[in-house]
C-alpha positions in Angstrom: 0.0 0.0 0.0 2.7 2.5 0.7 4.2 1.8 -2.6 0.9 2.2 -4.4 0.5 5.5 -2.6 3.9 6.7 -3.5 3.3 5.5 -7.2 -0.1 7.8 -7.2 1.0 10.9 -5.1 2.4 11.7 -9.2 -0.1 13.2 -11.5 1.2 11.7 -14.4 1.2 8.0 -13.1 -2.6 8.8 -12.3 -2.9 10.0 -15.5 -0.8 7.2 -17.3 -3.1 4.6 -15.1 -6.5 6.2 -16.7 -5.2 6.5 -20.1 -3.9 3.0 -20.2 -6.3 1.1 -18.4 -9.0 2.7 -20.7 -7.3 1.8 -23.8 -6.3 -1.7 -22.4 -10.2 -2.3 -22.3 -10.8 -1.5 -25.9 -8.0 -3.1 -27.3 -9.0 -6.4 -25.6 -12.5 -5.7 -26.4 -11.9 -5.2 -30.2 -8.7 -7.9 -30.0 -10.9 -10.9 -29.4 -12.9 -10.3 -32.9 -9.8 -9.5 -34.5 -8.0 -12.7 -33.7 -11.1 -14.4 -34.5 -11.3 -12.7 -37.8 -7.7 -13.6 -38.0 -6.3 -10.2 -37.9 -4.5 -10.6 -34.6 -1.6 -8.5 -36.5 -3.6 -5.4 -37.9 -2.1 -3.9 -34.4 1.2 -4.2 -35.3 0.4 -3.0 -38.5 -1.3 -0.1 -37.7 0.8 1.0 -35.1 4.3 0.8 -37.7 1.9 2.8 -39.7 1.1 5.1 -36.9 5.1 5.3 -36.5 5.3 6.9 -39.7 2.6 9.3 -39.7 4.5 10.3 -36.2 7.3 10.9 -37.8 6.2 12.9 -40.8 4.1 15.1 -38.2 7.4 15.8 -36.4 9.5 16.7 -38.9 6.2 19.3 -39.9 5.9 20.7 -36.0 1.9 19.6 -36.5 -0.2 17.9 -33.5 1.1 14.3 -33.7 -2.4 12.8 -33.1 -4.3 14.9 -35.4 -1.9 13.5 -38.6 -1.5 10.2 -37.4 -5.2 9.0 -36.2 -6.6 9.7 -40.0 -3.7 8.5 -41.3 -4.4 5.3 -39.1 -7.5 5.0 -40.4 -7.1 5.6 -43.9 -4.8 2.8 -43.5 -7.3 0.5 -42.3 -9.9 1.0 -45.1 -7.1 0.1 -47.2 -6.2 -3.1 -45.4 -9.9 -4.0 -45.8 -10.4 -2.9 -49.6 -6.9 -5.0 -50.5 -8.1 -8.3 -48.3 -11.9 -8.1 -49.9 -10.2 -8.0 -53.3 -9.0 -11.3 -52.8 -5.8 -11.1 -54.2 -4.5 -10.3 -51.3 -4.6 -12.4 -47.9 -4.9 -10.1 -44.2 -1.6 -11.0 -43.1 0.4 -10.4 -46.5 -1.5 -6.7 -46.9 -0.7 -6.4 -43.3 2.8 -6.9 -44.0 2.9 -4.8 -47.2 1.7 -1.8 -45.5 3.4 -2.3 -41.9 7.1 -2.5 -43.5 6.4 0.5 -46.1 5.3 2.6 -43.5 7.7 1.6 -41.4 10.3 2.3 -43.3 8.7 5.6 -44.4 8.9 6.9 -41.0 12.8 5.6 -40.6 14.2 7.3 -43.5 12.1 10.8 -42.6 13.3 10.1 -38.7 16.9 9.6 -40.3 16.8 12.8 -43.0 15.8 15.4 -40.4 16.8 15.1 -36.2 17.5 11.5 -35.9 15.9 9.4 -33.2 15.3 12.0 -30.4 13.6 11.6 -27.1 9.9 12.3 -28.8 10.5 9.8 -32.0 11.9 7.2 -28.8 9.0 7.3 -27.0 6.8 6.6 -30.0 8.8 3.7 -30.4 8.7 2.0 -27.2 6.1 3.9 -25.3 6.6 6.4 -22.1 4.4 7.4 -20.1 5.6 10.7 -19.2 4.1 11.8 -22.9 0.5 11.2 -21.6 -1.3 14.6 -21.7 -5.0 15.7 -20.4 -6.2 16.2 -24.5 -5.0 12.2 -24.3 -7.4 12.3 -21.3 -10.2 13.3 -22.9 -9.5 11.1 -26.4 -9.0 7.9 -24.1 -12.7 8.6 -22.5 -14.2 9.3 -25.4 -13.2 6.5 -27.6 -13.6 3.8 -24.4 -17.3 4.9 -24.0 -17.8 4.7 -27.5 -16.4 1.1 -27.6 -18.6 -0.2 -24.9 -21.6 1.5 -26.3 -20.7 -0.4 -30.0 -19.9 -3.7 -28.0 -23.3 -3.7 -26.1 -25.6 -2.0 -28.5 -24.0 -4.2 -31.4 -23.2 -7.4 -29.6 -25.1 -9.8 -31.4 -24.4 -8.4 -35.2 -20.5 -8.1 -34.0 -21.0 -11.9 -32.8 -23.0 -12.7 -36.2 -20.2 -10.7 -38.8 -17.2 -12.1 -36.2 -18.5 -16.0 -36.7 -19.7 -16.0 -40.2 -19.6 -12.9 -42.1 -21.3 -14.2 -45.6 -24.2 -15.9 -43.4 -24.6 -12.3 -41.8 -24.3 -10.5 -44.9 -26.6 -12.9 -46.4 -29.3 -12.1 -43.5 -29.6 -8.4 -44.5 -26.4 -7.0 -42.2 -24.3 -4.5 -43.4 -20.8 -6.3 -42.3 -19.2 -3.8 -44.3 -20.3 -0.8 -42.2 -19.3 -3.2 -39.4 -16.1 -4.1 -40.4 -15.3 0.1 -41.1 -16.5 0.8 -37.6 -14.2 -2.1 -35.9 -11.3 -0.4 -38.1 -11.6 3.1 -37.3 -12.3 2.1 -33.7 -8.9 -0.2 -33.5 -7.1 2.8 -35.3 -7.9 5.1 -32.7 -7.3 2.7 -30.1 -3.6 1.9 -31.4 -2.6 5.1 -31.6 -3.8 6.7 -28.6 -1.8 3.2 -26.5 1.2 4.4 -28.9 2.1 6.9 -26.3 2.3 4.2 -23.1 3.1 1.1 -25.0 5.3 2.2 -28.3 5.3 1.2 -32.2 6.6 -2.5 -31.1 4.6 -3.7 -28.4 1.2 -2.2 -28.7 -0.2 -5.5 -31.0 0.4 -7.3 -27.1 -2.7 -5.3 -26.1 -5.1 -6.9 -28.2 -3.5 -10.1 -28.7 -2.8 -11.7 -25.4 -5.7 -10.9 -23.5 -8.1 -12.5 -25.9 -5.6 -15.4 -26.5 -5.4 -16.3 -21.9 -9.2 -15.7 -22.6 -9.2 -18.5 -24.9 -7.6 -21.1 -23.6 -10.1 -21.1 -20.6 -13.2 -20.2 -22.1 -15.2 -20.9 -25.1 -18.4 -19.1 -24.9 -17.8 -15.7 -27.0 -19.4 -13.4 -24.1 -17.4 -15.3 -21.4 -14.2 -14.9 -23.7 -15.0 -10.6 -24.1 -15.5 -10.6 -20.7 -12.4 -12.2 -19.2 -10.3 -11.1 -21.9 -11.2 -7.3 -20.4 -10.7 -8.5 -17.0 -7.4 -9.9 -17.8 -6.0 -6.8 -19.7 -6.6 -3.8 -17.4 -5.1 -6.4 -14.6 -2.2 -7.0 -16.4 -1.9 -3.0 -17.3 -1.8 -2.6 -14.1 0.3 -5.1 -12.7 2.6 -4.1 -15.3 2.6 -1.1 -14.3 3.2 -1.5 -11.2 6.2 -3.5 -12.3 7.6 -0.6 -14.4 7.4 1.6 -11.4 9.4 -0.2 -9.0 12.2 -2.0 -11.2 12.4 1.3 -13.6 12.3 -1.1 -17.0 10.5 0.5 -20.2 6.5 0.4 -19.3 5.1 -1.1 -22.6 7.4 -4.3 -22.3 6.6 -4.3 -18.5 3.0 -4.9 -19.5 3.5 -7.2 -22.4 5.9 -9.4 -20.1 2.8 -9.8 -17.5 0.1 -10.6 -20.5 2.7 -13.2 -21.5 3.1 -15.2 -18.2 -1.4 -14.9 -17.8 -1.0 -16.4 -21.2 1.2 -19.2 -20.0 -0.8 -19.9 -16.8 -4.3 -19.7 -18.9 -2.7 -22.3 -21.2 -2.1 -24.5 -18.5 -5.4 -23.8 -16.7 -6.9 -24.7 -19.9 -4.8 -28.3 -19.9 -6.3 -29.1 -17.0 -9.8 -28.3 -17.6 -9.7 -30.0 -20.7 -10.4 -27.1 -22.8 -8.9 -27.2 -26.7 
């Protein structure tokens, strides 16, 4: 307890708490459809793609999150328009767009300042660049997550399972499937700032894969998988505070061990 009230006498590890916990929700909410719909990477795609938006926005002096989150998003149709196409698989477009970007934002880091202490923390996340306008964005989009998630559950359970039986029923999947994007844009590039380019996929991926290994009923799976990452954000946390390692890998390293103990949990309950 004293540590805990040490850790929170700072404003912005209050602040850093809020922000993350927040988007640690939304990411395992909108994680456990990805990885069902097979685009467990679109994070790590999104986010290298965030990286380079960053990075142009720098070298510009404009607001970092108003170039990158329509950038983000833009990105997102496109991953959708390539993989409908069919002549392109998720994870190949995935990989087409991450590593361009990527590299985008490398050669623009390299051509003007070099990797300074803003285009580091982009990269692997600090928590001191939390601000209140990242505050108000975190609020905003978590509210509007739950409200799609419980207002929408049983078309976002319908288009997750089987899209074409859905479609085939009269529902829009696509407007669906643009809403989930733009949601999981936002949602990447606001955990950017705690987690960084390279780890922020572990927020939507782990939770929902512990989740799974347990569970097998869809609402049981959204629910535990949302219990299990604001935990682990803060336990990770936590972590970051008192051993003074980066906080993104902090977090990451706790989802990993739930993962291993949810795997074994699930051995011994029989589950596949």
């Amino acid at each position: 307890m004293t540590i805990l009230q040490e850790m929170f006498s700072y404003h912005f590890m209050i602040r850093a708490v809020v922000i993350g916990g927040l988007v640690a929700l939304c990411a395992s909410l909108l994680g456990v459809t990805l990885v069902l719909k097979h685009y467990s990477m679109i994070g790590d795609g999104l986010s290298h793609v965030g990286f380079g938006a960053l990075s142009v926005a720098m070298v510009m002096n404009a607001a970092p999150l108003a170039v990158a989150v329509p950038v983000v998003i833009l990105a997102a149709f496109l991953l959708l328009r390539i993989s409908e196409n069919g002549k392109l698989k998720g994870d190949a477009a995935i990989g087409l767009i991450s590593s361009s970007a990527i590299a985008i934002g490398v050669v623009v880091t390299s051509l003007s300042s070099g990797m300074n202490a803003d285009v580091y923390s982009y990269m692997f996340g600090s928590i001191l660049s939390m601000s209140e306008s990242d505050v108000v964005l975190s609020v905003g989009l978590s509210v509007v997550v739950l409200l799609v998630f419980v207002l929408c559950y049983n078309t976002i359970f319908a288009v997750t399972f089987d899209e074409r039986f859905a479609k085939a029923n009269g529902t829009k999947t696509g407007w669906y499937n643009i809403l989930l994007a733009i949601l999981t844009a936002i949602t990447i590039v606001v955990g950017m700032r705690i987690m960084g380019t390279m780890l922020i996929s572990g927020l939507i991926i782990f939770p929902a894969l512990s989740s799974m290994r347990v569970f097998q009923n869809f609402r049981s799976v959204m629910i535990s998988s949302a219990v299990i990452s604001v935990v682990c954000f803060f336990i990770g946390i936590v972590i970051s505070y008192l051993l003074a390692v980066p906080t993104g890998a902090s977090i990451v390293l706790t989802n990993l061990a739930v993962y291993l103990l949810s795997a074994a949990a699930g051995k011994v309950l029989g589950v596949d």
